[in-house]
gemmi code that builds the backbone of each chain (N, CA, C; Angstrom):
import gemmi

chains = {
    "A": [
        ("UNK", (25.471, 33.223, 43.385), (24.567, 32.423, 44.220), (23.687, 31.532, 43.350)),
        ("UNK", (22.633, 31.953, 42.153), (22.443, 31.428, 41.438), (23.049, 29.913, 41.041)),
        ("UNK", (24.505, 30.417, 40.554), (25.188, 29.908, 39.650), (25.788, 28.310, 40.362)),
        ("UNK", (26.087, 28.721, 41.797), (25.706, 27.474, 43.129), (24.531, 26.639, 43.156)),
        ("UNK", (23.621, 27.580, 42.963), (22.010, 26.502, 43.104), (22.245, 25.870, 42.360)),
        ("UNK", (22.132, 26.544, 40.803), (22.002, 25.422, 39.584), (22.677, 24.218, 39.644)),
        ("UNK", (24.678, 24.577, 40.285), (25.407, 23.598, 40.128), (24.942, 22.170, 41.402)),
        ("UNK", (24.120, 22.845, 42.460), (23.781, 21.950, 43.326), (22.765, 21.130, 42.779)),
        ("UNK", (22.061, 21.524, 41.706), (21.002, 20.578, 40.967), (21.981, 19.560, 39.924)),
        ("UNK", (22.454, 20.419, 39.789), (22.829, 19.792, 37.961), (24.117, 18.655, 38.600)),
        ("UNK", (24.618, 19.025, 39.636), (25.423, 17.846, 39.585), (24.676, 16.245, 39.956)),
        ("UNK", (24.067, 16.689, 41.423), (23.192, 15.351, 41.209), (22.613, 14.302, 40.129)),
        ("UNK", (22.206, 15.246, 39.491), (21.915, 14.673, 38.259), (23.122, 13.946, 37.344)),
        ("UNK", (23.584, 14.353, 37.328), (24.945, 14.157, 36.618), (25.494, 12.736, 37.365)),
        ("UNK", (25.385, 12.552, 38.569), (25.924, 11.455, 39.304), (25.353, 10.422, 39.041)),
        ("UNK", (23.935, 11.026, 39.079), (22.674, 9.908, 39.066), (22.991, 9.296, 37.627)),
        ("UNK", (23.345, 9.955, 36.769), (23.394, 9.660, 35.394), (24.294, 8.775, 34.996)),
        ("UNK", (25.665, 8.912, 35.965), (26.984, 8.403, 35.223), (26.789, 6.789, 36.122)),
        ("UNK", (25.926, 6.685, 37.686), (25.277, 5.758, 37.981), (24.744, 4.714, 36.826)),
        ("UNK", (23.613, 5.576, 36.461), (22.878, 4.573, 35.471), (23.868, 4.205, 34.536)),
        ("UNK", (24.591, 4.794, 33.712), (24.957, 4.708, 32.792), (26.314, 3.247, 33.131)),
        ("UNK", (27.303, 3.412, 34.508), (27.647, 1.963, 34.906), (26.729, 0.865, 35.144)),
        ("UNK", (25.084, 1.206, 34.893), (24.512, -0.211, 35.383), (24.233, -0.723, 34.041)),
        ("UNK", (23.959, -0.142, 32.955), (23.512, -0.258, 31.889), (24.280, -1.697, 31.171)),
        ("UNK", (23.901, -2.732, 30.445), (25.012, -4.252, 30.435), (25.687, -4.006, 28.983)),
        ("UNK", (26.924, -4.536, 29.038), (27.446, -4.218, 28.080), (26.797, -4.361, 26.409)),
        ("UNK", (27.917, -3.680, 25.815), (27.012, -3.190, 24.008), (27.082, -4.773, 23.578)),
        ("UNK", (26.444, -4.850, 22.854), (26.379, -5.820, 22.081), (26.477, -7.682, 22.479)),
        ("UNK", (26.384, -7.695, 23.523), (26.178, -9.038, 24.568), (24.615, -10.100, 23.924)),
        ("UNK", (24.999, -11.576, 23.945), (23.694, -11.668, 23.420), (22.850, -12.012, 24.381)),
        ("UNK", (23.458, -12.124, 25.885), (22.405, -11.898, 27.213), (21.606, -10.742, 27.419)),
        ("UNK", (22.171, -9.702, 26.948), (21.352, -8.861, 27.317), (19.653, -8.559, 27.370)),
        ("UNK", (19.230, -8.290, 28.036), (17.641, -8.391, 28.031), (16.646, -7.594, 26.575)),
        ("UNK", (17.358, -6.743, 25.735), (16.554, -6.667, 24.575), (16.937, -7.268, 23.855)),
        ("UNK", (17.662, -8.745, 24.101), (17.905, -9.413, 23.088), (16.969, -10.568, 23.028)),
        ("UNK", (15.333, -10.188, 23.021), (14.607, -11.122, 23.052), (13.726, -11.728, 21.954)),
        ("UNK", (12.498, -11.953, 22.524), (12.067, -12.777, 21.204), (11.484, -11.424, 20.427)),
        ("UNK", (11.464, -10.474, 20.512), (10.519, -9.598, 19.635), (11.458, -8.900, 18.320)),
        ("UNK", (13.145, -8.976, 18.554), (14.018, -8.813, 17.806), (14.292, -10.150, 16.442)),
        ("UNK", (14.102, -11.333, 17.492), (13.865, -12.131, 16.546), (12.805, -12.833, 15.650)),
        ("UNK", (12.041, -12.121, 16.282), (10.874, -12.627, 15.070), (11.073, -11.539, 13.988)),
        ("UNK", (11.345, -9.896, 14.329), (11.420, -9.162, 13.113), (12.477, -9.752, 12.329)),
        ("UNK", (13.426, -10.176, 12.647), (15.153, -10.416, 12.084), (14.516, -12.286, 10.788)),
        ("UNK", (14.195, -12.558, 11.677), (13.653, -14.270, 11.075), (12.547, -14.501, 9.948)),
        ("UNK", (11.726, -13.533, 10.901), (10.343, -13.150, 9.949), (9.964, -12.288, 8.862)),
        ("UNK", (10.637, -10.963, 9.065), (9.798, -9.600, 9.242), (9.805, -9.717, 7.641)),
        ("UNK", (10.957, -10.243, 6.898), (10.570, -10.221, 5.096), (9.553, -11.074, 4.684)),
        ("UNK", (9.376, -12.199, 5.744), (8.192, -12.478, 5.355), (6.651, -12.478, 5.196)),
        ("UNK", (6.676, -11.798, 6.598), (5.393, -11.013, 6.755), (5.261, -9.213, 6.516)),
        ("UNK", (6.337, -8.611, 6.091), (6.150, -7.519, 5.515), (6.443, -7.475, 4.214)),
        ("UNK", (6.955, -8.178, 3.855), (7.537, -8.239, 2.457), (8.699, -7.341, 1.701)),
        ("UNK", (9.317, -6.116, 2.813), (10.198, -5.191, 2.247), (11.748, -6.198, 3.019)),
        ("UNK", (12.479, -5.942, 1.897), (13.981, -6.671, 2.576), (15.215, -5.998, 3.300)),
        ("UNK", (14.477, -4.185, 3.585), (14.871, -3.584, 4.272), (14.135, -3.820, 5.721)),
        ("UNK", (14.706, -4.259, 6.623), (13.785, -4.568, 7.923), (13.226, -3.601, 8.754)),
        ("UNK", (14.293, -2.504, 8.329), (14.436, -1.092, 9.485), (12.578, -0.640, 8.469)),
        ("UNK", (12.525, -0.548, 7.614), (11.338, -0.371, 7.037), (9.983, -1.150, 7.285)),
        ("UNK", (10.094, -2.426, 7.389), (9.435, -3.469, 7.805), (9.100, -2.876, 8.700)),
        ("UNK", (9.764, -2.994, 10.089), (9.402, -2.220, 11.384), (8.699, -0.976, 11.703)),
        ("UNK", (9.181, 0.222, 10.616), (8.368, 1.288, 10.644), (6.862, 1.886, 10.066)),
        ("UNK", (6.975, 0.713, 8.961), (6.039, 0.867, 8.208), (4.921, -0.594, 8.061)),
        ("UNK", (5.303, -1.197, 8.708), (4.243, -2.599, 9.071), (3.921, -2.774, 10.278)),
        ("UNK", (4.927, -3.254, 11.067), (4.781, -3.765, 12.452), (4.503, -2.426, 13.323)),
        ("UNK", (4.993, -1.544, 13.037), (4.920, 0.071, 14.142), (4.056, 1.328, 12.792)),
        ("UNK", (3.023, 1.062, 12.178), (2.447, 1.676, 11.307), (2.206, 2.817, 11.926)),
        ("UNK", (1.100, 2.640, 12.952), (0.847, 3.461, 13.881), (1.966, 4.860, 14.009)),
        ("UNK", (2.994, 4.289, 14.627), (3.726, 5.269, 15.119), (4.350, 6.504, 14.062)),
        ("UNK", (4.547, 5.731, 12.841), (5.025, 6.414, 12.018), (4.253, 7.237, 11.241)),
        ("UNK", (2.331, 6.648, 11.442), (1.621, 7.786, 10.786), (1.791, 9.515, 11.797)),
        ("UNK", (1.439, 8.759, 13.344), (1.793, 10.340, 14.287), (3.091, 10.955, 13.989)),
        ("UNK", (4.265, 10.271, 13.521), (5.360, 11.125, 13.651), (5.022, 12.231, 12.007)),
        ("UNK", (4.423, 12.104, 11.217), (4.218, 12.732, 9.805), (3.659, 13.380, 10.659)),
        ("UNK", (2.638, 13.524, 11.532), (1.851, 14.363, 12.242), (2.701, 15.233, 12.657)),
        ("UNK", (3.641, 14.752, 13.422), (4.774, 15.847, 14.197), (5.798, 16.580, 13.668)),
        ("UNK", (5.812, 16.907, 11.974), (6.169, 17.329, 11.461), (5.221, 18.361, 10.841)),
        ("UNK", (4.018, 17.958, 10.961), (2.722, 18.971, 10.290), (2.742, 19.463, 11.680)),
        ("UNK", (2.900, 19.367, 12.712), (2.595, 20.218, 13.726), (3.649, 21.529, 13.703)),
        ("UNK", (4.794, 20.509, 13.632), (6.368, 21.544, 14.070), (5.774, 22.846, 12.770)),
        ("UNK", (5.093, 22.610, 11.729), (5.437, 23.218, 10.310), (4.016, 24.636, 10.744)),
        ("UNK", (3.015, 23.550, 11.269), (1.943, 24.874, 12.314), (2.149, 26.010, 13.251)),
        ("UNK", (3.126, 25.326, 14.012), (3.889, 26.408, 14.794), (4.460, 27.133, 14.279)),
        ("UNK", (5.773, 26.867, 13.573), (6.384, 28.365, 13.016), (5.439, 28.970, 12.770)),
        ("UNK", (4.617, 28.525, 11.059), (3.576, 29.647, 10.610), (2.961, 30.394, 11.759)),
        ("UNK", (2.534, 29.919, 12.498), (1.368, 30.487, 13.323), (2.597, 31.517, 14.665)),
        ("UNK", (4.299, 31.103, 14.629), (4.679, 32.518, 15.311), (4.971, 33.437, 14.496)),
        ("UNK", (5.567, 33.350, 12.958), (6.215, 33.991, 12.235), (5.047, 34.699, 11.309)),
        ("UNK", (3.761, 34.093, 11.370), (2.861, 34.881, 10.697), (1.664, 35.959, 11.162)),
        ("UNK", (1.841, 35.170, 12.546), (0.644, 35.403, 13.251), (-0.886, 35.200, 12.925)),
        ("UNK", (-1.470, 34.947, 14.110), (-2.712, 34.499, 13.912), (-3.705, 34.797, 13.430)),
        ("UNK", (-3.293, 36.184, 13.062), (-4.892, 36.983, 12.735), (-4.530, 37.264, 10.923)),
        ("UNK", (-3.375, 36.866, 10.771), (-2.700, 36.953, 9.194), (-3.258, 35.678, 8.312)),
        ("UNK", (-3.857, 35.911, 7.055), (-4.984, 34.343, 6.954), (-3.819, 34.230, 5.491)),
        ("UNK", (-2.843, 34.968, 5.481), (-2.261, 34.325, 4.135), (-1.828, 32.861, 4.064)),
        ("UNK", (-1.581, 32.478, 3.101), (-1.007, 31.071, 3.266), (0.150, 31.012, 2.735)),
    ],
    "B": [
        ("UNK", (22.260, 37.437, -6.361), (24.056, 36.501, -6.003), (24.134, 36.312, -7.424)),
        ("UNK", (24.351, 36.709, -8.670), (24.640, 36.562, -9.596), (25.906, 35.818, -10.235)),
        ("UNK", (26.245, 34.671, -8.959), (27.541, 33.798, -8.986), (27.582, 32.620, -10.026)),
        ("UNK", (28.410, 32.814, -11.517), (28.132, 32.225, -12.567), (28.738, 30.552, -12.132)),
        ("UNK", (29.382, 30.629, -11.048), (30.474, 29.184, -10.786), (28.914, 28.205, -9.919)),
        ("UNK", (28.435, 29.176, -9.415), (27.583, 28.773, -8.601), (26.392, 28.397, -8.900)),
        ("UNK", (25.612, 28.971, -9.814), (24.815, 28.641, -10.689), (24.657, 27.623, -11.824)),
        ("UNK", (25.846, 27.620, -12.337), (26.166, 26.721, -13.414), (26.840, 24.890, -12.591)),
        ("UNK", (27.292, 25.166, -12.019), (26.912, 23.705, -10.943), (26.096, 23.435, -10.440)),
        ("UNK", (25.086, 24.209, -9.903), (24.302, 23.882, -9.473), (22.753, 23.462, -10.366)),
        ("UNK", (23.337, 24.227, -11.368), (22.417, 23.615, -12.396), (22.851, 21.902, -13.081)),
        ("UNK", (23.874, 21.949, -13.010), (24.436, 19.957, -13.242), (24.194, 19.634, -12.275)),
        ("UNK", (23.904, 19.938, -11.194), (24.334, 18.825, -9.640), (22.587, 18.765, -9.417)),
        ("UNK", (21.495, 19.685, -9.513), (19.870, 19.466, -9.348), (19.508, 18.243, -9.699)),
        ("UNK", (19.545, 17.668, -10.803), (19.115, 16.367, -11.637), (19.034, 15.634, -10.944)),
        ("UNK", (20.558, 15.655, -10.637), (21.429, 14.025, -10.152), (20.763, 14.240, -8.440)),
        ("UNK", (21.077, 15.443, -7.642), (20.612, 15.059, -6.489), (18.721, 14.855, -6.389)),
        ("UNK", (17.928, 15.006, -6.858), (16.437, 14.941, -6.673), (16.468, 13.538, -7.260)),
        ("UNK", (16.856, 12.858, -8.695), (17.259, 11.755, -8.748), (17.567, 10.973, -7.465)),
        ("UNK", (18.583, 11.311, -6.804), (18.914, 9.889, -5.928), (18.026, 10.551, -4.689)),
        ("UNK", (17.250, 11.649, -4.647), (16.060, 11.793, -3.697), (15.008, 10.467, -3.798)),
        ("UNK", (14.791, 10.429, -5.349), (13.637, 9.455, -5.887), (13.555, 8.359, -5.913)),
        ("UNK", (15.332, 8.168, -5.793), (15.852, 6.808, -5.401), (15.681, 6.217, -4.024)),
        ("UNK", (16.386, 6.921, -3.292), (16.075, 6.408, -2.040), (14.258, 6.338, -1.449)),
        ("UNK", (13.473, 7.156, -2.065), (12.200, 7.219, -1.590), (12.013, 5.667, -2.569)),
        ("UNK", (11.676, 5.251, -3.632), (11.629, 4.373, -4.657), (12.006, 3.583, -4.022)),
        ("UNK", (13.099, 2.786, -3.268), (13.907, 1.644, -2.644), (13.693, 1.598, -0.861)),
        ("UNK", (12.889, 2.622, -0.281), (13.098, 2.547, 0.793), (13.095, 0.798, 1.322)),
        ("UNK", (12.211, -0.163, 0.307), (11.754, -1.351, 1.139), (12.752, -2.616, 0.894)),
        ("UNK", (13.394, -1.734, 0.066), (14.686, -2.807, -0.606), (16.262, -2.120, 0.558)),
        ("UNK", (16.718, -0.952, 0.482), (17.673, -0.791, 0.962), (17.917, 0.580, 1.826)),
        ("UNK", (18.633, 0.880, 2.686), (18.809, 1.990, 3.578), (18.692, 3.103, 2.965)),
        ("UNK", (17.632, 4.053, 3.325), (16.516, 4.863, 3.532), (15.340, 5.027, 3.457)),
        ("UNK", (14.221, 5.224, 2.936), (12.694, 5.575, 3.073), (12.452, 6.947, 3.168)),
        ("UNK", (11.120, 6.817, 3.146), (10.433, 8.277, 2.841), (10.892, 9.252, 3.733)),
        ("UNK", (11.451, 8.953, 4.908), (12.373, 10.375, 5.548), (12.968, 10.914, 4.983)),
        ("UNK", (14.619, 9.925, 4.970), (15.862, 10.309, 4.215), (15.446, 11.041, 2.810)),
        ("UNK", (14.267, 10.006, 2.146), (14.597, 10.569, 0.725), (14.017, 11.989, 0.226)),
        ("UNK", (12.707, 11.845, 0.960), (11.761, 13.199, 0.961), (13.063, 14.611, 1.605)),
        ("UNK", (13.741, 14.370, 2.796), (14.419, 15.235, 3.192), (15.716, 15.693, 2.031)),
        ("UNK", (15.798, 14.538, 1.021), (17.005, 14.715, -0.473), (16.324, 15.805, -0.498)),
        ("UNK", (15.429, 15.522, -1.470), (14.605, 16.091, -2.508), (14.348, 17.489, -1.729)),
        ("UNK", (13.413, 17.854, -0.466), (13.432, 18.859, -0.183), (15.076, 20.048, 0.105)),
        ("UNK", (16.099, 19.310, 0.383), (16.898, 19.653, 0.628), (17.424, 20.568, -0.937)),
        ("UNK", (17.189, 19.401, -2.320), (17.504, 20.288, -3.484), (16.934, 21.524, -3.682)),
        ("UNK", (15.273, 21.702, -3.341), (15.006, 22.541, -3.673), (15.354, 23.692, -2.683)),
        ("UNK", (15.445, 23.615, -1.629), (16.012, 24.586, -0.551), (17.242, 24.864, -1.437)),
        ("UNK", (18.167, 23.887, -1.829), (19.662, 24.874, -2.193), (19.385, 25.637, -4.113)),
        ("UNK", (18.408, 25.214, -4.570), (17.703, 26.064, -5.765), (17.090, 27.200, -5.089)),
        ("UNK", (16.478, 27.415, -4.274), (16.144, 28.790, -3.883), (17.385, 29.525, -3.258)),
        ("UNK", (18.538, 28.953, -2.385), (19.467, 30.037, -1.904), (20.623, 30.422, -3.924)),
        ("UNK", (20.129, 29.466, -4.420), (21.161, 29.827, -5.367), (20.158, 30.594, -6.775)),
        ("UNK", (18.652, 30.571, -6.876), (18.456, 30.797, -8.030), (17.541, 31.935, -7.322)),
        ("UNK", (17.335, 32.143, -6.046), (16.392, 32.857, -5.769), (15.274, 32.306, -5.194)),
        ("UNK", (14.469, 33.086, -4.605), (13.327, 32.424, -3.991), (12.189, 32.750, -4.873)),
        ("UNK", (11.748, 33.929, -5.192), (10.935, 33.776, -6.590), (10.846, 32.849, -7.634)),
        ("UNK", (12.451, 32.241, -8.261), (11.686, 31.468, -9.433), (11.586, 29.631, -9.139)),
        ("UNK", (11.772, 29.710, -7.848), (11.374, 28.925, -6.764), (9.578, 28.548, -7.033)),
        ("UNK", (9.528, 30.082, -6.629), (7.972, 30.126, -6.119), (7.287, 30.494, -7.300)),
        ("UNK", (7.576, 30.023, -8.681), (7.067, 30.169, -9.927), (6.814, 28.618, -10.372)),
        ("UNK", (7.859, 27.465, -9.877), (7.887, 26.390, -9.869), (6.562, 25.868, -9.052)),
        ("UNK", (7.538, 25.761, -7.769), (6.399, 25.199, -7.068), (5.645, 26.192, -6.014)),
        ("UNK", (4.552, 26.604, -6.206), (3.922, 27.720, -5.369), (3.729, 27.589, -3.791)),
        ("UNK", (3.690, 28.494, -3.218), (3.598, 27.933, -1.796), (2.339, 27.294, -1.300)),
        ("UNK", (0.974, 27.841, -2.195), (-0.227, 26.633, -1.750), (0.313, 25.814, -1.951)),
        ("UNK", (0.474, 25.555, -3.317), (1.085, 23.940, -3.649), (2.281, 23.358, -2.674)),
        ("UNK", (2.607, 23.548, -2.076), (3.697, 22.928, -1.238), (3.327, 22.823, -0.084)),
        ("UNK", (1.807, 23.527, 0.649), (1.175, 23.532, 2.009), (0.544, 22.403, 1.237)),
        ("UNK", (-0.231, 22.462, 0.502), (-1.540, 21.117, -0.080), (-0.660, 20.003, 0.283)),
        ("UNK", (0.661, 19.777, -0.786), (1.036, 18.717, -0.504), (0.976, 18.047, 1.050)),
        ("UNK", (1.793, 19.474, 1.484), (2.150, 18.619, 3.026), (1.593, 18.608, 3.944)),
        ("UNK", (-0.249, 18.688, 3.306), (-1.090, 17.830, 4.539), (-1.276, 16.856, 3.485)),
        ("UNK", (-1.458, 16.769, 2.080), (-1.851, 15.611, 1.665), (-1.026, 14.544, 1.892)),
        ("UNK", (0.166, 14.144, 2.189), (1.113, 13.144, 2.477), (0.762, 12.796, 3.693)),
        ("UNK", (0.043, 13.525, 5.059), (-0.500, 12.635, 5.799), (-2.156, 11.888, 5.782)),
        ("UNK", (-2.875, 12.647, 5.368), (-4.047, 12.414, 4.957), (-3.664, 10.716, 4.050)),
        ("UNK", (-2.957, 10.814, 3.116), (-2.585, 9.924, 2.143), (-2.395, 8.665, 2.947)),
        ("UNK", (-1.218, 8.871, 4.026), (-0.764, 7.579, 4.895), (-2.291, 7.261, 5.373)),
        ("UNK", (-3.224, 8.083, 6.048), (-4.120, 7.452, 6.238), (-4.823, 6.779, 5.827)),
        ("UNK", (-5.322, 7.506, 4.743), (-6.117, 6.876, 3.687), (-5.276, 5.728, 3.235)),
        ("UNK", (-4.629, 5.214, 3.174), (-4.052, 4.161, 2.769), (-4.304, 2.888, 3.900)),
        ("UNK", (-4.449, 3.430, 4.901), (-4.647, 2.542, 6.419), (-5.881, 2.078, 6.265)),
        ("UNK", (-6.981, 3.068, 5.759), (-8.109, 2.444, 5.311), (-8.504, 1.530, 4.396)),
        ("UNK", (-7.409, 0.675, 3.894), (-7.517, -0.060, 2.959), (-7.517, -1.417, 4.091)),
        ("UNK", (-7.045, -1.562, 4.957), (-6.862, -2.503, 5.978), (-8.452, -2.469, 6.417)),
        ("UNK", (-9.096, -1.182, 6.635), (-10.519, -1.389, 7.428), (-11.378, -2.315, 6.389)),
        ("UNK", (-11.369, -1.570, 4.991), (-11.979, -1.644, 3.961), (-12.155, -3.552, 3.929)),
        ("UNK", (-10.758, -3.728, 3.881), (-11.446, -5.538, 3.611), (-11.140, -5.850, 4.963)),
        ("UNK", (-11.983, -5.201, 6.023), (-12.367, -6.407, 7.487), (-11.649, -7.046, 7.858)),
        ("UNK", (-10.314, -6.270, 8.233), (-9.128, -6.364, 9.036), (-9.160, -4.728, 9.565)),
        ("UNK", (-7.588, -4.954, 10.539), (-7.300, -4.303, 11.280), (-6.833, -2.098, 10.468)),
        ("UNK", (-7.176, -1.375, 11.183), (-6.261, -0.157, 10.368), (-4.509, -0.772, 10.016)),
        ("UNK", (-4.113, 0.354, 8.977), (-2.856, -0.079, 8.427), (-2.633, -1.561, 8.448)),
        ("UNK", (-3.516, -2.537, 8.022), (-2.659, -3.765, 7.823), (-2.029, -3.899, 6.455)),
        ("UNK", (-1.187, -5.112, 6.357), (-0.689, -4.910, 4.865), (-0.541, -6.072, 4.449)),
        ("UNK", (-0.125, -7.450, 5.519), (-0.191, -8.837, 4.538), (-1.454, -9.496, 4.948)),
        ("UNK", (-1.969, -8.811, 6.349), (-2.918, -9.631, 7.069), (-4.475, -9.217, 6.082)),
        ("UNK", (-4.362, -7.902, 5.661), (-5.891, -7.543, 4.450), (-5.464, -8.294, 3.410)),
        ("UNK", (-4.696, -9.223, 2.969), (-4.963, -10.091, 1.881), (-4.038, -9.509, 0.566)),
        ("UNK", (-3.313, -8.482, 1.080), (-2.459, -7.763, -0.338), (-1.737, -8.386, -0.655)),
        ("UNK", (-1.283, -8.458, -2.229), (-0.258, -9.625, -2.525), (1.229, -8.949, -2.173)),
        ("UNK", (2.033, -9.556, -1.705), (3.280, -9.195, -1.080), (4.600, -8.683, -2.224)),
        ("UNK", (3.999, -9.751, -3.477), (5.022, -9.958, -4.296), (6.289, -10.723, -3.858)),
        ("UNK", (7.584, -10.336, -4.947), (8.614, -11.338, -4.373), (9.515, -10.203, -3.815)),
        ("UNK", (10.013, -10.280, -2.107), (10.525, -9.491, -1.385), (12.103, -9.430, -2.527)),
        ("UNK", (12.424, -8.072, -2.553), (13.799, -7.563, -3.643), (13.537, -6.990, -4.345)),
        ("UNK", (12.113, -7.103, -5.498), (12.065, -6.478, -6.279), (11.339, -4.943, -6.033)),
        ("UNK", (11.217, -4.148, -7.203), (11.058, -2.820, -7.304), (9.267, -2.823, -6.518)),
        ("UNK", (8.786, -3.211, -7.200), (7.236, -3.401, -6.914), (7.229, -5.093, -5.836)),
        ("UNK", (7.386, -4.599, -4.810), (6.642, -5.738, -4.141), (6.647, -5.403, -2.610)),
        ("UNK", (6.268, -5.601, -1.402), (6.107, -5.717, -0.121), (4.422, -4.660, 0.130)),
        ("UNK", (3.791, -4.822, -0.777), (2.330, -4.419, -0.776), (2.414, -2.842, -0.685)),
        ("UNK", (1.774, -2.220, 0.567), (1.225, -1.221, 0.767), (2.335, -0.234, 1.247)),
        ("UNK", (3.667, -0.895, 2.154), (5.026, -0.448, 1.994), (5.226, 0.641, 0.807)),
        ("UNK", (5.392, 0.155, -0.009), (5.763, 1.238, -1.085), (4.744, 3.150, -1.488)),
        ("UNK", (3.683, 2.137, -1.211), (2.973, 3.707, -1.653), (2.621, 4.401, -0.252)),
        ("UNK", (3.073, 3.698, 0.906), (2.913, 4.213, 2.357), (4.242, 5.537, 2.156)),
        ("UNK", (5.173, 5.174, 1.547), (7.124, 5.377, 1.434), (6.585, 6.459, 0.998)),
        ("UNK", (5.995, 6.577, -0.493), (5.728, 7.595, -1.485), (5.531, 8.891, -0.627)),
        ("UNK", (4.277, 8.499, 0.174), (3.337, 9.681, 0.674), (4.297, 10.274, 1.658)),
        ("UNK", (5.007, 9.359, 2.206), (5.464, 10.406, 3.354), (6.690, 10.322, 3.204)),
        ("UNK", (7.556, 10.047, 1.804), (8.631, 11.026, 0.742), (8.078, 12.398, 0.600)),
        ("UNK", (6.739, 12.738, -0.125), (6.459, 13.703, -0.948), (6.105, 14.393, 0.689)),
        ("UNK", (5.718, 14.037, 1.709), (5.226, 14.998, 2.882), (6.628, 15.381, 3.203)),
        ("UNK", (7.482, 15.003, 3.481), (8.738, 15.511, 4.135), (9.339, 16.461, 3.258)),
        ("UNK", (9.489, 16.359, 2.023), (10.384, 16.787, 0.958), (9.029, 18.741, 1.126)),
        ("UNK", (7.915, 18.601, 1.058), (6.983, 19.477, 1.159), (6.756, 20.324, 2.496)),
        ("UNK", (7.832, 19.647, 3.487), (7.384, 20.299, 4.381), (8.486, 21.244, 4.696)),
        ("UNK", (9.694, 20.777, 4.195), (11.162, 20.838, 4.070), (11.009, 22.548, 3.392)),
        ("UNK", (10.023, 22.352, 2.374), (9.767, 23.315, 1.214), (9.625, 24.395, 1.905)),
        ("UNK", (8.246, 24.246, 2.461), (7.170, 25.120, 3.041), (7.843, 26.082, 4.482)),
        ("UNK", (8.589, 25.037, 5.392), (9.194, 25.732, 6.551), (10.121, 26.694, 5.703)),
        ("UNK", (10.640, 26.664, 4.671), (12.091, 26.974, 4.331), (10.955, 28.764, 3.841)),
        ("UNK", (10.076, 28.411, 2.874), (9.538, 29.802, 2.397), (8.947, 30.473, 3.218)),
        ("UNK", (8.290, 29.780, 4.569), (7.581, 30.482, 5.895), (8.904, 31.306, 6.753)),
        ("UNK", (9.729, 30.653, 6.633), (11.127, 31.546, 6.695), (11.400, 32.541, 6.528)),
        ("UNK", (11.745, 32.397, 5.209), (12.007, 32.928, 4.200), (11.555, 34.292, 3.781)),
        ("UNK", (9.895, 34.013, 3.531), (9.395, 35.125, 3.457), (8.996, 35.838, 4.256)),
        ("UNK", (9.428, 37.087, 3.728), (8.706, 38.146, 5.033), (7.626, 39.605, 4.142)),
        ("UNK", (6.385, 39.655, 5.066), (5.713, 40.213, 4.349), (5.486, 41.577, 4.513)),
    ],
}
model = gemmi.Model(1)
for chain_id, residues in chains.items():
    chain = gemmi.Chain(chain_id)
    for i, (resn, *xyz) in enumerate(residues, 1):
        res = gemmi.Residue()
        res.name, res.seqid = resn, gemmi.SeqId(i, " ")
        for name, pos in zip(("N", "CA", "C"), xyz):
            atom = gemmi.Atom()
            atom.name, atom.element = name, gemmi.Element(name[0])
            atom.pos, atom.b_iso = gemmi.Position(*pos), 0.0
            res.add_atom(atom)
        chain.add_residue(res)
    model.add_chain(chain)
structure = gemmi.Structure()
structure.add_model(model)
structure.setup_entities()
């Protein structure tokens, strides 16, 4: 009975999914809508206003600084958790 | 594991892989990788030096404070580095807009604050890589 419910959830989903996934516009098209101006200013620009000639870097570390300082964060977090299940809380070793 | 085939390669193969750890952290702004990929090398060597030499002379090397310090100092570091943007009356993390010289994009030293941004959060990943592996690891 269970094993019915779940499948009555999980398929919907699944429909809904393979839905989206036919609306989605084809790979690599240069109509497509993220093919806008914010790709091309990094692609045109980005060595020149970041100065690295890796762009994927440019992006992470100039233009999206921000994001990439929280994700170091989300690795000091993931690294808090273990300690704090595998050591427990009241254990002050380091 | 007193495995002489295993040991003795792995003692030639350490160099060369923390090497092209240093590499890819060193080049992130020139070519494919950065302080993820490369920090994750480097931590990755020393993870396969502890399953092969032991976890003790591991933890004679690099101690486990020392490998927690690091891996808050690699974010602290990114920050503090962002403050160089406040510092000359611009925005946090800026890097061409605070006035830093860019250098000439290709070479080893140039795209400003890029590079020592790479460093810090090479040495945080490679440290954290460390630290999960001995929080593991050890049991008390």
């Amino acid at each position: 009975m269970r094993k019915f419910l779940a499948l009555l959830v999980v398929l919907p989903c699944l429909v809904a999914m393979i839905m989206l996934a036919a609306e989605l516009p084809p790979y690599a098209d240069p109509d497509n809508p993220t093919n806008n101006e914010v790709p091309t200013r990094y692609t045109e620009q980005g060595v020149e206003e970041a100065g690295a000639t890796n762009i994927v870097t440019d992006i992470i570390i100039d233009y999206r600084a921000y994001d990439t300082l929280i994700e170091t964060t989300v690795l000091f977090t993931a690294l808090i958790a273990v300690m704090l299940t595998l050591k427990g809380a009241g254990n002050n070793h380091a | 594991m007193p495995d002489m085939i295993l040991r003795e390669i792995t003692s030639l193969l350490l160099p060369f892989i923390q090497m092209y750890g240093i590499y890819v952290v060193m080049h992130g702004h020139l070519s494919p990788g950065g302080g993820f990929a490369g920090g994750m090398i480097l931590g990755v060597s020393l993870i396969l030096y502890i399953l092969v030499f032991g976890l003790d002379s591991c933890l004679r090397k690099v101690p486990h404070r020392l490998s927690s310090f690091l891996e808050s100092f690699g974010t602290l570091w990114y920050a503090a580095v962002g403050l160089v943007g406040l510092l000359r009356g611009t925005s946090f993390l800026m890097n061409k807009g605070a006035g830093i010289d860019l250098g000439t994009p290709g070479e080893l030293f140039s795209s400003g604050l890029i590079v020592v941004i790479t460093i810090g959060v090479g040495i945080k990943v490679a440290s954290t890589m460390l630290s999960l592996f001995y929080t593991l690891v050890e049991e008390d």
